[in-house]
C-alpha positions, 0 to 999 in steps of 0.5 A: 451165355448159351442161345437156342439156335433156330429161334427168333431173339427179338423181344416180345413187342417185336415178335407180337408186332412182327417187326425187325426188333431194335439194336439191343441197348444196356441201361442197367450198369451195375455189376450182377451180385452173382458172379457171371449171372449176366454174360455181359454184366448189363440188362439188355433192352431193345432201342426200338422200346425205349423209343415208344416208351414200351416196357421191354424184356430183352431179347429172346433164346438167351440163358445166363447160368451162374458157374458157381450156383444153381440160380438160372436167370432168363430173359422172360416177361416175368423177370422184372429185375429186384423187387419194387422198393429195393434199390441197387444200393442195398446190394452195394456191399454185396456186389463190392465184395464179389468183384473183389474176391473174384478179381483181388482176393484169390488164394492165401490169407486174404481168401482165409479171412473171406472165408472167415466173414463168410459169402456175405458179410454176414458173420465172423470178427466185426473188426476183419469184416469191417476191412474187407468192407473197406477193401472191397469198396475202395478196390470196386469203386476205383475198377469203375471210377465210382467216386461216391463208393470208393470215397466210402471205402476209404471212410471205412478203411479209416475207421478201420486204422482206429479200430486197429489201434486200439486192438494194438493197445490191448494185450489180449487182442493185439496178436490175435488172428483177426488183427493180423488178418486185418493188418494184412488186408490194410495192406492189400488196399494199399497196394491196390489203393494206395492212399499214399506212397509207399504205405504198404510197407508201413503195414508190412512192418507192423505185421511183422511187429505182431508177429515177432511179439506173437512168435514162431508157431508152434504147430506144423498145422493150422491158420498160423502157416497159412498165414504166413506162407505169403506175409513171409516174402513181404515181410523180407522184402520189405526189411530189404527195402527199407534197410533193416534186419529182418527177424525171418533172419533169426534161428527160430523163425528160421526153424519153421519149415516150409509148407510143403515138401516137394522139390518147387517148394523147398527151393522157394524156401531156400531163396526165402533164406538167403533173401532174410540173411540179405536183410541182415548184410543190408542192414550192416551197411547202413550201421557202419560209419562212412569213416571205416567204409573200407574196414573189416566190416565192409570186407565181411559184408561183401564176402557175405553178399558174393556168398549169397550169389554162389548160394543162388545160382547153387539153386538155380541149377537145382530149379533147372533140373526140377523144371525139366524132370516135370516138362514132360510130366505135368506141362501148362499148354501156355508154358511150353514155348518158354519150356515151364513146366507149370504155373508154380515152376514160373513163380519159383523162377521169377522169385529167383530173378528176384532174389537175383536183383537184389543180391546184387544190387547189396554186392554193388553197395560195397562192389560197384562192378559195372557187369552188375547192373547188365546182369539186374536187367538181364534178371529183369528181363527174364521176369517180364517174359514170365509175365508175358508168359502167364498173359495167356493163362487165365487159370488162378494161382495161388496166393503165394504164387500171385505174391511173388509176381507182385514182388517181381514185377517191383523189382523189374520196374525200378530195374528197367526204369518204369514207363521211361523206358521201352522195356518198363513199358513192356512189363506194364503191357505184359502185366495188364494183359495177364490181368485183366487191367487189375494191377498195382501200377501205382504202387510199382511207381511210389 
């Protein structure tokens, strides 16, 4: 909001009786269908108005510019709010979808998907828009305890689910990228949303599902790997979680090469692959009967498990010499106290902690040493100051960065105890702090 200085900003009926204006009051409290449009996202009006019932146009010398548009809306008489006979109701879907893409949907597959529908719901597969519809108001309405319109983004969610399964049950659709961008938007209200607990994870598999009956790309470019730089860690992670093999474990999806090819990315990659061949080990201990616990089997797992650690810190010590050939190359002002060099070296070091976590916590299935679960707080607790640390820096990330917090900051909460504990509390507080209150709690919590 910028204000002329110099000139009085009462409103006109003040000016013109030469009276003290009133406190100005917001009666308007939707938010702008333009992003920032309105600085404080309400109309103004004077108190002294409202009180004789005199039409008001809000106090004077004040411009609200869109950043991302040329619309300049001011305070003037001739504004006068939407036109007569159209309600804020038909704006709904609009408004929805913009606090959503400004708050929730950031960078990576989701942000290809709302480029695919378009800036207002006005073109692209019906099945996707319908989704993000869902999302959009499920995500608004729970921000803003609006009960009637998150209510109607779960009806459409649910249409959604139906819809999605019958795309599954045709060949020709069931592998497509609108399903697959779909599915993953399903997840993204589940995590933001839940319905239930743990549903995000029912989601993941079935991604992971299509995406084995699809298979591997077979181009270096295009949608497929936008796609899957970030369902990648939520597929592995999810195996994890949930005891299985992952197929990010097998040779050919192994073969995919990472997106990018400087140092961050590549150890970011690498990590990834110890993590999927986690999966496999974790898996193996849920197969063996309690009868052999002490066999071959369990040997070879746990040497495999050790492995992995050696493997870790092998790439922690390349992330700390990447880390500070960059420190004084391209340095984020909020990460010198904590000596980051930036956003997407944080990220990657935040995925090793995590990784960390749950390497050991597969050792300790077949190991139980007691300095194992010193050294998951330990891990923790380099997570949460990392998230400390990206509180105070408002920039986006992209959408694999913004992932890997998310999947951090679970493993942290489970590690340190949640809201139990002194440090789970102070994650929580670093977590809302760094943004804005748009979190998953709830999710951390199932």
């Amino acid at each position: 909001m910028v204000s002329r200085p110099g000139r009085s900003k009462a409103c006109s009926n003040c000016r013109r009786r030469r009276i003290k204006c009133g406190e100005f009051a917001h009666t308007i409290v939707i938010e702008s269908i333009f992003t920032d449009v309105f600085a404080d996202e309400t109309r103004p009006f004077c108190k002294r108005c409202l009180k004789t019932g005199l039409p008001c146009d809000g106090p004077k010398g004040m411009i609200w510019v869109d950043e991302h548009s040329t619309i300049v809306v001011t305070s003037s008489s001739s504004y006068c709010g939407l036109p007569d006979g159209i309600s804020f109701v038909a704006f709904e879907d609009d408004v929805c979808f913009a606090y959503t893409r400004r708050h929730l949907m950031k960078g990576g597959c989701v942000d290809l998907a709302c480029d695919l529908i378009g800036p207002g719901l006005n073109k692209g597969p019906d099945l996707l828009r319908k989704s993000l519809l869902g999302l959009s108001a499920a995500f608004y309405g729970s921000q803003h305890c609006q009960k009637a319109i998150l209510k109607r983004g779960y009806m459409v969610y649910g249409e959604v689910l139906k819809q999605l399964n019958s795309h599954l049950a045709q060949p020709q659709l069931q592998t497509t990228d609108e399903t697959i961008l779909t599915a993953i938007v399903c997840m993204l209200l589940e995590i933001f949303v839940p319905t239930g607990p743990n549903n995000f994870f029912k989601h993941v598999r079935g991604i992971e599902a299509i995406l084995a009956v699809r298979g591997p790309p077979t181009s270096p470019t295009g949608v497929n790997p936008a796609m899957l730089s970030g369902i990648r860690i939520l597929c592995i992670i999810g195996a994890l979680v949930q005891n299985r093999s992952s197929m990010w474990a097998t040779d050919e999806w192994k073969r995919i090469p990472p997106s990018h090819f400087d140092e961050d990315s590549l150890i970011r990659h690498e990590i990834l692959e110890i993590l999927a061949d986690c999966t496999v080990v974790r898996s193996e201990h849920t197969r063996i009967p309690l009868t052999v616990a002490k066999s071959q089997g369990y040997a070879c797992n746990l040497i495999a498990a050790r492995g992995f650690l050696d493997k870790l810190r092998s790439i922690y010590s390349r992330w700390e010499k990447y880390n500070a050939s960059m420190l004084y190359t391209h340095v984020s002002a909020s990460s010198k106290d904590l000596s980051f060099a930036n956003r997407a070296s944080t990220a990657t070091y935040m995925l090793y902690n995590s990784a960390l976590i749950c390497v050991l916590r597969t050792i300790s299935v077949y190991d139980s040493a007691s300095e194992n679960a010193s050294l998951q707080v330990a891990a923790s607790l380099n997570i949460v100051q990392c998230l400390e640390l990206k509180a105070h820096d408002k920039h986006h990330e992209d959408g694999e960065s913004r992932t890997i917090a998310f999947i951090a900051t679970k493993f942290a909460w489970e590690t340190l105890g949640g809201n139990s504990t002194p440090d789970g509390r102070r994650l929580s507080r670093a977590v809302k702090s760094g943004t804005n209150r748009v979190t998953a709690v709830s999710t951390w919590e199932y």
